[in-house]
N, C-alpha and C positions, 0 to 999 in steps of 0.2 A: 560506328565501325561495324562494321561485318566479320562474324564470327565464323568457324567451323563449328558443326556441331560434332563433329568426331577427328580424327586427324587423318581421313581420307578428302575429304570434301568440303566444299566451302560455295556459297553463293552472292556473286559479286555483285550479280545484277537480276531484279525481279519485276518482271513486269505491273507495270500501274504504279510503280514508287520513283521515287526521288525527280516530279515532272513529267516522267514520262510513260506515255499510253504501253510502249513496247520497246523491248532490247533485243536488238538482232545483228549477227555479221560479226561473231568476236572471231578477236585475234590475238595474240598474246606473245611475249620477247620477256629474254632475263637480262640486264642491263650487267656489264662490267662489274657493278658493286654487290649482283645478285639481286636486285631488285626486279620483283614483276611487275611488268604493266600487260594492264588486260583491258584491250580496247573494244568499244562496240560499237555498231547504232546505235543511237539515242534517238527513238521516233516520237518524237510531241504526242501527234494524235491520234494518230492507228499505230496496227502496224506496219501497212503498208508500204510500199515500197517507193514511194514517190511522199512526196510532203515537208513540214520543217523537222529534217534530219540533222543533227549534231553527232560526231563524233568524239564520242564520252571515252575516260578512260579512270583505271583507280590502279594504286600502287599496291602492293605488299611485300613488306620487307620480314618478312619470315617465310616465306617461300610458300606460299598460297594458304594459310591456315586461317590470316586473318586479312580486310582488304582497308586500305583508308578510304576516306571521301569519295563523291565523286566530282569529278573534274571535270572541263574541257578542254580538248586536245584538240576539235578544228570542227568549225564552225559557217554559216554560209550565208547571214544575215538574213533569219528565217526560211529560208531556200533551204537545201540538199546538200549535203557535206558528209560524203558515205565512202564506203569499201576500203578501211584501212589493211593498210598495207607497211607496218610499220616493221625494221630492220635497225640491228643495231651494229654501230661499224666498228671496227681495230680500234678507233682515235676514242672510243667511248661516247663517241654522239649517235641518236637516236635518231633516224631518218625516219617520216610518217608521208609515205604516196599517198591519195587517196582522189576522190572524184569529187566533181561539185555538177549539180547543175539547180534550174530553177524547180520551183515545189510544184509547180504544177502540169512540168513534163514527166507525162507516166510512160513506161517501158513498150506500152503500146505503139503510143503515138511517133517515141522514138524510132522504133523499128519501121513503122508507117512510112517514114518522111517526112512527118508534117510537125516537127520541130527544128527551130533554126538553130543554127550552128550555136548560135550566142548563149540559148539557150539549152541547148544538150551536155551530155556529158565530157567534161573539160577537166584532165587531170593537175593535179596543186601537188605541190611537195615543202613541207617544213621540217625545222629540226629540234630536238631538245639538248642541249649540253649538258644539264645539270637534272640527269636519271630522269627524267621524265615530270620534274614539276613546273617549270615555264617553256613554254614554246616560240620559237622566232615567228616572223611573218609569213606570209604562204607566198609560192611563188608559183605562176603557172608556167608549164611545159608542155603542152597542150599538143604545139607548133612544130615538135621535135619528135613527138609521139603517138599520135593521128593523125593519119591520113581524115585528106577534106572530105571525101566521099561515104568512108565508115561514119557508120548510124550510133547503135549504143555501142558502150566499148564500160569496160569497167577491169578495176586493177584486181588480182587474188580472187576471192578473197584470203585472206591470212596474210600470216608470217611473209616477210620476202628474203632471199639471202646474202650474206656476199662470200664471194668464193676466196676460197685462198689466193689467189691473185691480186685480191683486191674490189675485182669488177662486183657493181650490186647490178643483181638480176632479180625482177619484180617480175611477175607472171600476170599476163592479161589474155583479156578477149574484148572481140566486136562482131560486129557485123554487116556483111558486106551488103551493095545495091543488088536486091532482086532483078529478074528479070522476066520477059513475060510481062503474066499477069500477075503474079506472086506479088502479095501485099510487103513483103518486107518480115515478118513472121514464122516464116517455116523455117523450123528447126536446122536446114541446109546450110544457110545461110550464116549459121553460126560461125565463127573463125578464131582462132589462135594467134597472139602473138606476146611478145615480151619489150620488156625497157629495161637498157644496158646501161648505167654510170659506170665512167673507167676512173670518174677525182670526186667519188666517195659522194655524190649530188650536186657536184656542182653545176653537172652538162648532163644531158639522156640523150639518146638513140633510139631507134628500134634496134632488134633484134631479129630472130626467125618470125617468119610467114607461114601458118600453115592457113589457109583457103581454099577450100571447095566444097562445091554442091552437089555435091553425089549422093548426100543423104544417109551416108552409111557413117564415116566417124566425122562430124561436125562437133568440134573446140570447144567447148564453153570454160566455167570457172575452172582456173588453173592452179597447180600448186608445184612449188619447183624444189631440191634439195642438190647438192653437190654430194656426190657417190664417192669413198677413198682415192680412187684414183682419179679423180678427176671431173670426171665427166658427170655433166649435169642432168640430172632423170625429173622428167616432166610429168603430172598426172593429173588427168584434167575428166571433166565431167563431161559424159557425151548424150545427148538428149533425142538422137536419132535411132532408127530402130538398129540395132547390129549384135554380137554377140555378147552383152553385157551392158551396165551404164556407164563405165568405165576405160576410159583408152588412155597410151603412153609413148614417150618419144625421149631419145636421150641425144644431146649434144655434146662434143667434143671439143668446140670452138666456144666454149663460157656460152652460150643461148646464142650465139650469131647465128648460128644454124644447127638445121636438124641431120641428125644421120639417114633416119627416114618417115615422111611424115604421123602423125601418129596412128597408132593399131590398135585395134581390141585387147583388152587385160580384160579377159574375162575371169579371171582368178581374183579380182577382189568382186564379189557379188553384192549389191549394194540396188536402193531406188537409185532415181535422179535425184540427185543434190550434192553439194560440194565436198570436200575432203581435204584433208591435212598430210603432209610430209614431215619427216623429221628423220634424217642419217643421225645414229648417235653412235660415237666412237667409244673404246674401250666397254663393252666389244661392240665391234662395226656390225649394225644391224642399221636396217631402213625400216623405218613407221608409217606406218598409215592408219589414218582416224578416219572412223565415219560409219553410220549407219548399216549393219549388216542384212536388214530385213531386205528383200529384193523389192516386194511392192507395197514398203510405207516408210517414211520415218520416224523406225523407228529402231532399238539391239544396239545401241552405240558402241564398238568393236573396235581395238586395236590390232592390227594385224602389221605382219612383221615380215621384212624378206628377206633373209640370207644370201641372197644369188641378184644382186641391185636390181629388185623389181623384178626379175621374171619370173619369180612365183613367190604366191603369199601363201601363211599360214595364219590361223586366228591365234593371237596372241594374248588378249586380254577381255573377254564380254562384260563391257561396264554393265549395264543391266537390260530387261525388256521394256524399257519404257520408251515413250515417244523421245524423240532425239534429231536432230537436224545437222546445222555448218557444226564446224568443229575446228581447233586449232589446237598443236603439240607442241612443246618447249623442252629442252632440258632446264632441272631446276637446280640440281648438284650428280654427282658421279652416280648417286643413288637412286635418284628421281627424275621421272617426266611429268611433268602436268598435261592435263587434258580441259581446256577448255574448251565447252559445248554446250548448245543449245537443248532444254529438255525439260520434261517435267511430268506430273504424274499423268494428268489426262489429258494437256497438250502439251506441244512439239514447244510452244513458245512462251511459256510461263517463265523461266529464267534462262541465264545464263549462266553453267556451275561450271566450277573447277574442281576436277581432281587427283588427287594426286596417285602416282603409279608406280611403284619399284621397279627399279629397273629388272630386277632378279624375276619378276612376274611378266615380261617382256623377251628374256631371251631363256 
């Protein structure tokens, strides 16, 4: 079992142990009964991004202080089984999106073209009924959710939600066919979109389209939250040059669509790399996790918006050390957790939790 060593922090997962080379891509949800599951990559033999990927997950039923086992939670028979995207519904079941493809399509060759369909990235969805310790079978929806022509595509990463309504909205990207001479690679080409369930998994959809190669705010990892009134606020990672790394889009219609496609936020100042969402009620404030250094990974920062997103403030500086993905949870009326990627002298030596006051947030 994995300890805290003080009651701010706790280390779920560290690299080079329990099998595997590297833990990367957490996500984390508090189940109905208050239980956490804090999901990851599980990379066999690098860390790399391509190879025999499992997605590992461990419980804690004291609200991150200490963790159980580790488990698996979805698997690809040696092959790639990445970018959970796990949500937990009204009914108390645990919905788990995530990606599969084979181990030795790397992110290159996707982009290139010169991996076949069969072969690339192909979205799966299981569930857990009972808090997270057995999982049903995986089902693909591949067919409902990709377009034939999109290259890589991948879910979150993080958290996904479901809105008061009901409808689960999961945040994704791909990438569209070049054209030209353009290999498939350039940053342009990056795109946005979502996957809608309106009967809790039973069925998907798309959602909004945001596409184009202008070069200026091209989609990548996305992370989604439902705002008090309604309306759903998109914030996603933009890897083109423009004002910030950062851009944002809010919908009206649950993710069907956008009011307008996404724009520069340059008010959370951050590298490239992914980031977290979290609206938490009483008092209504919006979270955002991730990396505050502008050119490293590194100042992993809570910041916080009063005004849904259109301006941030720094709210919390977990520390200066290296730091990457990140995912936010409420844990009770008191608490958010932050799990994130970090460690002293690299970005990817573990994957810690910890915990936050809320009172140190607003």
């Amino acid at each position: 079992m994995t300890t805290a060593t003080d009651t701010e922090a706790s280390v779920p997962f560290r690299a080079g142990q329990e099998g595997y080379a590297s833990f990367r891509i957490p996500a984390v949800v508090a189940t109905r009964a208050g239980t956490l599951l804090a999901f990851c990559e599980g990379r066999v033999d690098s860390a790399a991004d391509h190879g025999n990927i499992d997605i590992v997950l461990k419980r804690s039923t004291d609200g991150g202080l200490t963790w159980g086992p580790l488990a698996t939670a979805a698997t690809n028979n040696h092959h790639l089984a990445g970018n959970p995207a796990p949500v937990v519904l009204d009914t108390g079941r645990i919905l788990l999106v995530y990606c599969r493809s084979t181990a030795t399509a790397t992110e290159d060759a996707i982009l290139r073209g010169e991996v076949s369909a069969a072969d690339g990235r192909r979205v799966w969805v299981r569930y857990s009924d009972d808090d997270g310790v057995t999982w049903s079978s995986s089902v693909e929806i591949t067919g409902t959710v990709k377009k034939a022509d999109w290259r890589w595509y991948a879910t979150t990463p993080g958290h996904a939600v479901q809105l008061t309504s009901g409808r689960v909205v999961v945040a994704g990207n791909h990438t569209v066919p070049p054209t030209g001479t353009d290999t498939g690679k350039e940053a342009k080409y990056n795109s946005g979109h979502c996957l809608l369930s309106d009967d809790r998994g039973a069925s998907w959809y798309l959602g909004y389209l945001d596409e184009n190669t202008d070069g200026y705010v091209n989609v990548n990892e996305t992370t989604a939250a439902e705002l008090p009134d309604g309306r759903v606020y998109f914030n996603t990672r933009n890897d083109s040059p423009s004002p910030g790394n950062r851009a944002d889009a809010y919908s009206l219609d649950g993710g069907r669509t956008l009011v307008k496609p996404f724009r520069p936020q340059a008010g959370l100042v951050t590298t490239v790399v992914e980031g977290s969402l979290l609206q938490i009620r009483d008092p209504d404030v919006l979270l955002y996790s991730g990396p505050a250094d502008p050119d490293a990974r590194a100042l992993m920062t809570v910041r916080a918006s009063d005004d849904d997103g259109t301006t941030w403030r720094t709210a919390y500086p977990v520390d200066g050390l290296p730091a990457g993905y990140s995912d936010l949870v409420r844990i009770d009326p008191d608490t958010v957790g932050l799990l994130y990627e970090t460690g002293d002298f690299d970005t990817y030596e573990t994957i810690t939790f910890r915990r936050i006051p809320v009172t140190a947030l607003t």
